[in-house]
N, CA and C atoms as a LAMMPS dump frame, in Angstrom:
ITEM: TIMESTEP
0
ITEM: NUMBER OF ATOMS
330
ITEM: BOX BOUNDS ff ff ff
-5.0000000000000000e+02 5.0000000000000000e+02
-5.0000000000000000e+02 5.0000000000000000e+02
-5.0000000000000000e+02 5.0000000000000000e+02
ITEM: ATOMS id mol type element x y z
1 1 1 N -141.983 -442.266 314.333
2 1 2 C -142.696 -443.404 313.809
3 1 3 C -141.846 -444.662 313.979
4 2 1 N -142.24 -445.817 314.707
5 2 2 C -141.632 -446.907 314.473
6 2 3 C -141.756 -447.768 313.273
7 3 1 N -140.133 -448.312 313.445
8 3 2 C -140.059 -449.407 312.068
9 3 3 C -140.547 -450.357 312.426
10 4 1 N -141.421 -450.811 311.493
11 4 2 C -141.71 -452.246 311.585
12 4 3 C -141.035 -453.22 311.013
13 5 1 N -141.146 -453.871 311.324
14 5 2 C -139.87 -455.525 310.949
15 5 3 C -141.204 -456.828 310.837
16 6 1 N -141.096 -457.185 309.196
17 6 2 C -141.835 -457.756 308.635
18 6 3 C -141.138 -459.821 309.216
19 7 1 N -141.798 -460.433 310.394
20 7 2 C -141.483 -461.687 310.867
21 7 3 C -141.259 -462.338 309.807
22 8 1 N -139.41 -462.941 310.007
23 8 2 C -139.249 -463.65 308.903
24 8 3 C -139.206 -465.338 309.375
25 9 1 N -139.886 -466.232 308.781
26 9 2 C -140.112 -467.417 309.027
27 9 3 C -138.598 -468.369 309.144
28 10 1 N -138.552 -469.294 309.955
29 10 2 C -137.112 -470.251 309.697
30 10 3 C -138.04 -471.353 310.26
31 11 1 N -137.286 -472.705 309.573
32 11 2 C -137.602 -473.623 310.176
33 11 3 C -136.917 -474.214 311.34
34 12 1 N -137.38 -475.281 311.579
35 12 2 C -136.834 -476.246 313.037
36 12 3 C -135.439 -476.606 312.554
37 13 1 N -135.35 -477.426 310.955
38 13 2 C -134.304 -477.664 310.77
39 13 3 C -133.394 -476.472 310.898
40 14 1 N -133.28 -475.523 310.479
41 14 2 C -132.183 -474.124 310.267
42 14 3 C -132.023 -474.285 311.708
43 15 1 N -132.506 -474.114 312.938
44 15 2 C -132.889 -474.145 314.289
45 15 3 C -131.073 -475.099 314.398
46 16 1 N -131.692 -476.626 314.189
47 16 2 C -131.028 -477.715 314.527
48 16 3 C -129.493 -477.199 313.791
49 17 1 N -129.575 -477.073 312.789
50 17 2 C -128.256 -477.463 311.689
51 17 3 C -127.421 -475.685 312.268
52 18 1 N -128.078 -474.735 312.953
53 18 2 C -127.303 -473.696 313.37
54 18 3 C -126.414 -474.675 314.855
55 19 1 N -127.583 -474.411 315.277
56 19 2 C -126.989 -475.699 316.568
57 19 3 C -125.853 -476.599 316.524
58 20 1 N -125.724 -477.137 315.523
59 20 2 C -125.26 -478.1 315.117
60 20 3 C -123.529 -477.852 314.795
61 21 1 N -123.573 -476.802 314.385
62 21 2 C -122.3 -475.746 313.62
63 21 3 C -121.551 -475.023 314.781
64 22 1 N -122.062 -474.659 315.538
65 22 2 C -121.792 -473.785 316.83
66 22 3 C -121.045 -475.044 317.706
67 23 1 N -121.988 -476.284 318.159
68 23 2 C -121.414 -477.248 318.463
69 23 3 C -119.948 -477.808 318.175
70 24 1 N -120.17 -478.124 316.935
71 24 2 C -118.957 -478.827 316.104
72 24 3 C -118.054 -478.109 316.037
73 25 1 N -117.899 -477.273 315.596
74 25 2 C -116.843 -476.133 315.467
75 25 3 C -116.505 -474.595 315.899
76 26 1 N -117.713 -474.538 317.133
77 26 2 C -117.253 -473.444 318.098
78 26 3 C -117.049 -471.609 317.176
79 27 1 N -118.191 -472.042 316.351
80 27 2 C -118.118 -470.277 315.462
81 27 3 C -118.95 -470.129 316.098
82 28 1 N -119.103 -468.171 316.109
83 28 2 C -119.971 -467.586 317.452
84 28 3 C -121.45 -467.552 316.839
85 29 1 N -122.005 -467.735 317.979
86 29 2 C -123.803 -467.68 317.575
87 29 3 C -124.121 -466.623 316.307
88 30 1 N -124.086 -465.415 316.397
89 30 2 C -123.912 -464.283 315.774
90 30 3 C -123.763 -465.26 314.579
91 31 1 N -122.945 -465.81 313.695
92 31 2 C -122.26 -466.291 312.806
93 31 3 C -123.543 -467.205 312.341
94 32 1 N -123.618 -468.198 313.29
95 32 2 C -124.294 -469.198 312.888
96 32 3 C -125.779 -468.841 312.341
97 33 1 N -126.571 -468.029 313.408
98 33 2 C -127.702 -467.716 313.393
99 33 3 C -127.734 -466.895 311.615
100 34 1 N -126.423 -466.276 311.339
101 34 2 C -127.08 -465.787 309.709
102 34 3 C -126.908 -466.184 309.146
103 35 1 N -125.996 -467.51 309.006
104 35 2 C -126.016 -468.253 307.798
105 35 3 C -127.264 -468.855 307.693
106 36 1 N -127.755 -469.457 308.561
107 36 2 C -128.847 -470.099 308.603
108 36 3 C -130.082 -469.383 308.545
109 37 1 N -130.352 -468.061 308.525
110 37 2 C -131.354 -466.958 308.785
111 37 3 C -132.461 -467.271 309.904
112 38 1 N -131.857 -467.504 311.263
113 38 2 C -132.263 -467.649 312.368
114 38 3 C -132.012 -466.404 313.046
115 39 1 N -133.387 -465.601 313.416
116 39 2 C -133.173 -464.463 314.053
117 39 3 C -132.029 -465.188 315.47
118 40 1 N -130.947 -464.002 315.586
119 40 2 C -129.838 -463.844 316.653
120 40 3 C -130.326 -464.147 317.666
121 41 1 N -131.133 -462.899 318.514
122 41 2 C -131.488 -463.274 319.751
123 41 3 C -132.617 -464.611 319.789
124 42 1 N -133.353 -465.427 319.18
125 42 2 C -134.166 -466.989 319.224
126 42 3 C -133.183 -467.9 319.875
127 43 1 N -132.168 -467.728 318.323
128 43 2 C -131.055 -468.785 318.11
129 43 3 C -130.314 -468.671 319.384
130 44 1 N -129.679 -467.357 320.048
131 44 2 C -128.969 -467.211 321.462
132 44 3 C -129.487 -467.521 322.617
133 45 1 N -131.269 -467.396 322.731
134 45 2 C -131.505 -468.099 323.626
135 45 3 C -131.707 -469.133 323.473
136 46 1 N -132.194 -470.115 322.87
137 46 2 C -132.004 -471.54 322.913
138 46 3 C -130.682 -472.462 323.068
139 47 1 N -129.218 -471.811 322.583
140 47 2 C -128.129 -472.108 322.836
141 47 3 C -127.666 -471.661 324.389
142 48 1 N -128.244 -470.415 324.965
143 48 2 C -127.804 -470.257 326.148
144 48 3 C -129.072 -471.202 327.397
145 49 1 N -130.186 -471.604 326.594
146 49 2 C -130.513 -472.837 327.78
147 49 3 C -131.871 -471.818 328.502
148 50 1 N -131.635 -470.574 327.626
149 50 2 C -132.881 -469.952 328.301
150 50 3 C -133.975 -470.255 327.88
151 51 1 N -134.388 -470.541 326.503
152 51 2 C -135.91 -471.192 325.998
153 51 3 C -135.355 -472.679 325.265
154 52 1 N -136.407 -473.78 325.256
155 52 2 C -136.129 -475.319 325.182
156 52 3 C -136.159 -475.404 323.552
157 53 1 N -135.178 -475.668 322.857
158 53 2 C -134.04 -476.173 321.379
159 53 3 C -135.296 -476.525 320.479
160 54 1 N -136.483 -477.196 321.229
161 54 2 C -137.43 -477.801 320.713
162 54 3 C -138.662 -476.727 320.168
163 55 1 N -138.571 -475.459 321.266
164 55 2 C -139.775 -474.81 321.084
165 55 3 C -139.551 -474.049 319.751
166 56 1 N -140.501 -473.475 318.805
167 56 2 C -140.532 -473.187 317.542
168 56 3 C -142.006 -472.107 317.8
169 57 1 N -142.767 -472.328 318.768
170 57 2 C -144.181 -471.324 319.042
171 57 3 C -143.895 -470.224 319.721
172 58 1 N -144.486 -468.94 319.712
173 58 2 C -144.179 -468.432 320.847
174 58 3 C -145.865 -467.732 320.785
175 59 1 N -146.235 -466.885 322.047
176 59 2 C -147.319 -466.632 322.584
177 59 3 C -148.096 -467.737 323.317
178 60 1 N -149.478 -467.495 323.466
179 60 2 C -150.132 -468.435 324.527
180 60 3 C -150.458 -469.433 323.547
181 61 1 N -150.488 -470.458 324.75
182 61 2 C -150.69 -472.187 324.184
183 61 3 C -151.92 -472.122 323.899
184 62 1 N -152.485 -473.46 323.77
185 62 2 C -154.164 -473.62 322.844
186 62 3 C -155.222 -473.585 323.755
187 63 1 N -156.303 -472.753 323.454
188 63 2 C -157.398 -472.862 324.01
189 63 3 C -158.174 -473.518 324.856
190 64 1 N -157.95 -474.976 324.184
191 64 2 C -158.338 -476.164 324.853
192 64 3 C -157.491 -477.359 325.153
193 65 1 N -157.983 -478.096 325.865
194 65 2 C -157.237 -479.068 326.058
195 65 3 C -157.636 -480.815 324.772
196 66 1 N -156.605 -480.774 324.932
197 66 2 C -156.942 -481.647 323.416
198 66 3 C -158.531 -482.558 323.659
199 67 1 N -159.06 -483.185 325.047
200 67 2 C -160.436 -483.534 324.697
201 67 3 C -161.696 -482.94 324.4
202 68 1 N -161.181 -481.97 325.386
203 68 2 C -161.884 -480.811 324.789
204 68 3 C -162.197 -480.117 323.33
205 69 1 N -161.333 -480.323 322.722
206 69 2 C -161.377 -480.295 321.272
207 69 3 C -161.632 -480.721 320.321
208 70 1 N -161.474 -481.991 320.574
209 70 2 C -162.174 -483.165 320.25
210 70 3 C -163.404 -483.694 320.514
211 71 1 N -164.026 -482.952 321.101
212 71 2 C -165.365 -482.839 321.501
213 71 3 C -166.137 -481.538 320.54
214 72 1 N -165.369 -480.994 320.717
215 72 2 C -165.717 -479.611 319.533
216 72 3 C -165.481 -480.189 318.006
217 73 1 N -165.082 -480.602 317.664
218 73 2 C -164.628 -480.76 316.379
219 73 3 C -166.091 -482.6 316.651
220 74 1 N -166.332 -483.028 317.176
221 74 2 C -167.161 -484.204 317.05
222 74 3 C -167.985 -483.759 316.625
223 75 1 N -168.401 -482.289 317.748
224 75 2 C -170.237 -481.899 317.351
225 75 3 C -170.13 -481.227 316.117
226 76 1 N -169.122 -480.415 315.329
227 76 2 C -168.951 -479.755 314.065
228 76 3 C -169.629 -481.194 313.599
229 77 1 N -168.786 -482.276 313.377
230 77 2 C -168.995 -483.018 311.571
231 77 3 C -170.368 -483.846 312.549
232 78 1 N -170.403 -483.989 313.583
233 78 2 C -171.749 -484.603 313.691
234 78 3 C -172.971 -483.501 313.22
235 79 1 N -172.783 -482.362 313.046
236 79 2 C -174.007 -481.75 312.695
237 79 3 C -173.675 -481.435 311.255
238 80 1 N -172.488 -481.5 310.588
239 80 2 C -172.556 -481.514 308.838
240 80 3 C -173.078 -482.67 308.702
241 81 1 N -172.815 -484.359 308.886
242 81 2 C -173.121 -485.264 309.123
243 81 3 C -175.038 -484.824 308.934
244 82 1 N -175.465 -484.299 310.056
245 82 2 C -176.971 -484.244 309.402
246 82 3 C -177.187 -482.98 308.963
247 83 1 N -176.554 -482.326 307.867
248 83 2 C -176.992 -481.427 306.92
249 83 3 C -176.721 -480.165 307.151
250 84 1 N -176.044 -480.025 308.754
251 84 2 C -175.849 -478.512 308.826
252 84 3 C -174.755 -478.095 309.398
253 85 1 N -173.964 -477.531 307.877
254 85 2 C -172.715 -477.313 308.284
255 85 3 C -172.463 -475.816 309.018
256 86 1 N -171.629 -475.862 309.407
257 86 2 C -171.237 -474.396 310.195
258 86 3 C -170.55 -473.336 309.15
259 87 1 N -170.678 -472.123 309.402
260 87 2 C -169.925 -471.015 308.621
261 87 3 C -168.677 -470.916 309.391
262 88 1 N -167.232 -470.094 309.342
263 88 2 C -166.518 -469.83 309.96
264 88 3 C -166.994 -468.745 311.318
265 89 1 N -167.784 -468.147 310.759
266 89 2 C -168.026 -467.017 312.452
267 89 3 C -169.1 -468.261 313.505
268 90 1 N -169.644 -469.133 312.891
269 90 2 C -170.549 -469.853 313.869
270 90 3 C -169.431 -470.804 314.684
271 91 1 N -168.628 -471.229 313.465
272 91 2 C -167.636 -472.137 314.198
273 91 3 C -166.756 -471.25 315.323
274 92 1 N -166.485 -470.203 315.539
275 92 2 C -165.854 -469.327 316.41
276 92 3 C -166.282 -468.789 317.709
277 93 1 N -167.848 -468.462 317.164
278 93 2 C -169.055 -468.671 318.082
279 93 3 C -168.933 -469.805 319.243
280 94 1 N -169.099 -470.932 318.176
281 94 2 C -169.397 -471.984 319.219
282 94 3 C -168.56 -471.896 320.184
283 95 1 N -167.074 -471.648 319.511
284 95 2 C -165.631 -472.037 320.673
285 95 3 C -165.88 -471.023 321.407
286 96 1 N -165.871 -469.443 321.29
287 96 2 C -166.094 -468.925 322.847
288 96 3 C -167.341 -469.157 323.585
289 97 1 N -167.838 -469.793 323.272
290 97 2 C -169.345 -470.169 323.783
291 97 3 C -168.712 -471.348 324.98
292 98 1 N -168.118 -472.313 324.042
293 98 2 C -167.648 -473.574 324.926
294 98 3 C -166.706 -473.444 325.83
295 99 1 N -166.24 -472.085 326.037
296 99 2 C -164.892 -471.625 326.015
297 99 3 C -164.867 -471.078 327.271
298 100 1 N -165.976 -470.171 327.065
299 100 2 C -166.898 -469.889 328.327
300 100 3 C -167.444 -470.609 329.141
301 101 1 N -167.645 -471.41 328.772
302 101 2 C -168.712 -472.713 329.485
303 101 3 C -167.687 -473.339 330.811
304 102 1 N -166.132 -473.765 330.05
305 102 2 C -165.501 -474.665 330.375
306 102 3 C -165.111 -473.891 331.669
307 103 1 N -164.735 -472.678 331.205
308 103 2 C -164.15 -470.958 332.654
309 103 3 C -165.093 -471.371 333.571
310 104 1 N -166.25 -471.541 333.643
311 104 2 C -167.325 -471.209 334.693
312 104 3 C -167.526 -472.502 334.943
313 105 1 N -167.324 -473.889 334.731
314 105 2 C -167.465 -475.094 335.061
315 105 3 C -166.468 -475.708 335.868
316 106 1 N -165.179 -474.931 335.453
317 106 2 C -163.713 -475.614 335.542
318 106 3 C -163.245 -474.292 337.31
319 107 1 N -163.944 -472.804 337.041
320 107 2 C -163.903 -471.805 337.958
321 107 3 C -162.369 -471.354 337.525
322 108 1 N -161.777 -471.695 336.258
323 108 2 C -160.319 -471.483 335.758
324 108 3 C -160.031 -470.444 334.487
325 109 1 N -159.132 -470.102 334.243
326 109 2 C -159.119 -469.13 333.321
327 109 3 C -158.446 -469.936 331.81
328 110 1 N -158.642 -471.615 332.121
329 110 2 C -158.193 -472.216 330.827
330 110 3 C -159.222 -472.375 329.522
């Protein structure tokens, strides 16, 4: 049976201020990453230059492209706007609906 390992959250700052320590005074990643409770291997690749200091996401980027979204989110409050608001599964609806639309318009898998 595998263990599972319950994702423990850190922020950007812990990110920076590990960074920051390693810099200044040359203690080993290992070190830094637990004072700060920055999983080891994150904290090691961003210090070794393999993922960018800045990134904090990981998995696939967003669905849409921000006008695109903004186009979605217009027709939402334009139709609460006249009386009919959406449930959460309609609102989900709509997006693979549009989502779909955009694949077969665009001939892309964005």
């Amino acid at each position: 049976m595998k263990r599972v390992e319950k994702h423990k959250g850190y922020s950007q700052s812990a990110l920076t201020n590990a960074n920051k320590l390693v810099k200044e005074t040359g203690i080993p990643i290992k070190t830094a990453a637990r004072q700060y409770g920055v999983p080891h291997n994150t904290f090691r690749d961003r210090i070794k230059g393999r993922v960018d200091p800045e990134t904090t996401m990981t998995g696939s980027g967003p669905l849409f492209k921000l006008e695109e979204e903004a186009k979605l989110v217009e027709h939402i409050k334009l139709m609460a706007d006249l009386g009919y608001g959406f449930t959460i599964t309609e609102v989900v609806t709509k997006q693979v609906t549009m989502q779909s639309f955009l694949r077969s318009e665009h001939g892309t898998n964005h």
